[in-house]
Structure formats: structure tokens, C-alpha cells
N, C-alpha and C positions, 0 to 999 in steps of 0.2 A: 874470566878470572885471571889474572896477574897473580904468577906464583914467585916468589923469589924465598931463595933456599941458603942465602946466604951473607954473611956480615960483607962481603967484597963483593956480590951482584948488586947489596943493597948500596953500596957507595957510589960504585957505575952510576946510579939514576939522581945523585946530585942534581937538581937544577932542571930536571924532567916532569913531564905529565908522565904520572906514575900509571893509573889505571882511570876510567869514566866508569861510575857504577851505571846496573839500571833503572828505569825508574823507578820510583815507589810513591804512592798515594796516599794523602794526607786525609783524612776523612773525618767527620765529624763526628763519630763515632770516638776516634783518638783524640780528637781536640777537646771533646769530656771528659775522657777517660784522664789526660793530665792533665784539666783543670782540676778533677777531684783528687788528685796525688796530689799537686802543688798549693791546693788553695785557692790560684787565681781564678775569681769566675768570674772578671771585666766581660760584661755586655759584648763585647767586640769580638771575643770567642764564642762565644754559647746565645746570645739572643737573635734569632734569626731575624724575626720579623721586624726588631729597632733597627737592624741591620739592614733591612728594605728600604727602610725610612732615613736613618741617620748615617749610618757608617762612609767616613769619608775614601773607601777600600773597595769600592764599585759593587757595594749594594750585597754581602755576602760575610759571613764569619771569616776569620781569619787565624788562619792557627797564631800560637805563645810562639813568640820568639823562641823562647827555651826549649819547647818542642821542639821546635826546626833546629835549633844547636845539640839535643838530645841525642838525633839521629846520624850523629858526625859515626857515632863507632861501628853502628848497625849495618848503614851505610858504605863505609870503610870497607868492612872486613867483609861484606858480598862481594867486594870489588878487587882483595887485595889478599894474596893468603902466603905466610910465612911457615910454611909445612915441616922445615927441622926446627922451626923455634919453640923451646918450651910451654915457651908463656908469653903475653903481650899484656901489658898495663898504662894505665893514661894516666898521663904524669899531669895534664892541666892542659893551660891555654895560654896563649900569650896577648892575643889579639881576637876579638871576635866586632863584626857589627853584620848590622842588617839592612841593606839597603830598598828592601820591597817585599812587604807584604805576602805571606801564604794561602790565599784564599781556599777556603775547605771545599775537598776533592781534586785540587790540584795535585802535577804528581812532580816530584821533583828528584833531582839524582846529583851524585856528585862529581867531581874533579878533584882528583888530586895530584898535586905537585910537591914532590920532595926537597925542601928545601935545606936542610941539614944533618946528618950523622955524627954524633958522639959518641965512643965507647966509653963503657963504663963497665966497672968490675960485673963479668958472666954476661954482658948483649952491647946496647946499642941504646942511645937514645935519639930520636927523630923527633923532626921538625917540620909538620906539614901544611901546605898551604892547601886546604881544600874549602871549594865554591861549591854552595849548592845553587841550583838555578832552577827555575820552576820553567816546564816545557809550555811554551808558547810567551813566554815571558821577556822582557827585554835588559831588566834588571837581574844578577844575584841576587837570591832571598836571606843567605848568609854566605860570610866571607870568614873562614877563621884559619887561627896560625895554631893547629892541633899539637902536643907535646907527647909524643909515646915511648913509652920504654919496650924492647923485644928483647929476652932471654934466652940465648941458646948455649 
């Protein structure tokens, strides 16, 4: 865990790998659980056995995109912790793609890289490039430019 306690350590790490989280596994389990929040229930996530047959994803579900972008915060803050800030809120995105598939039961972890600091009236706003990558994988599975607000 990467602690950083302040507006001036957090500017040091301009242009740094900030923290590597650990990994975490995708499971099919999860990959129902937010097809049934979002709606989508594309064969490609939830039908295993067309998934033997058809799936051009090496024979297996594959988590939502969005699932794997869902996980940017959870992920995050296992890996990253601002202990005098009051509060931390996401401000959006600027940038996201996918370049490789989640196959379910994969486990995947993140990287992040601090790419900008803004003050702004009571914290800071950051700009982070965080990769998640699935272990044994050759591809990132997402690539995004996360946008966060910290209040201290």
C-alpha cells in the first residue's frame, strides 16, 4: 500500500508509477451479477456452453468491458491510500479502451501512473493513467486516463 499524506508528496510523483495493485479475480459469479445490474446479458458474458462452441475469446465468457472499467476505484484505493485527505471523488474519464478480452476467472491488477495535479479550491485534482493487465496475458485488458478529485 502507497500512502501519500500530502498535496507536495502527491506532486513529487508527477510522471511516476505510482503503486501496482494485487491481483483480483474476475469470476463468473461477478460477471452475472453486473450483467443483472446493467442489463447486458450478450451471450459472450453469461453463455458458457455457446461460448465452447462459438466465442471468438478462446472458448470461455468474458467479463463487460465496463466491469473491468468499474474496477479502476476498487482497485485503486487497495493500492493507493491518502490517509490526511478527507474525502476522494471521481470526477470521470478522459480516455478509456480495451485492448484484450477478460476471460472469466482471470485475475487482473492494476498500474498506475500519475500523470497530472491541479489544485483546486480545498484538494487537488489528478490525472491517472492506470493499465489493468490480466496475469499471464500479453495484452492490457484496459487502459484508462482516470480523473480524481482529493480533499484535504
Amino acid at each position: 500500500m502507497r500512502e501519500i499524506a500530502s498535496v507536495e508528496e502527491l506532486k513529487s510523483l508527477i510522471g511516476q508509477e505510482v503503486a501496482v495493485s494485487d491481483w483480483f479475480q474476475i469470476s463468473q459469479d461477478r460477471i452475472r451479477m453486473f450483467a443483472e445490474a446493467t442489463g447486458d446479458h450478450q451471450w459472450i458474458h453469461l453463455d458458457e456452453e455457446r461460448c465452447r462452441k462459438e466465442s471468438p475469446f478462446g472458448g470461455t465468457t468474458i467479463a463487460h468491458g465496463f466491469l473491468t472499467l468499474s474496477l479502476l476505484p476498487m482497485i485503486t484505493e487497495s493500492a493507493i491510500s491518502f490517509p490526511t485527505a478527507k474525502m476522494g471523488v471521481n470526477y470521470g474519464l478522459n480516455k478509456v479502451r480495451f485492448p484484450a478480452p477478460v476471460p472469466s476467472g482471470s485475475r487482473v491488477r492494476g498500474r498506475m501512473v500519475l500523470k497530472e495535479v491541479e489544485e483546486i479550491p480545498g484538494g487537488v485534482q489528478n490525472v491517472w493513467t492506470v493499465t489493468l493487465e490480466r496475469e499471464g496475458g500479453d495484452k492490457p485488458v484496459c487502459v484508462a486516463e482516470s480523473v480524481s478529485r482529493r480533499y484535504w
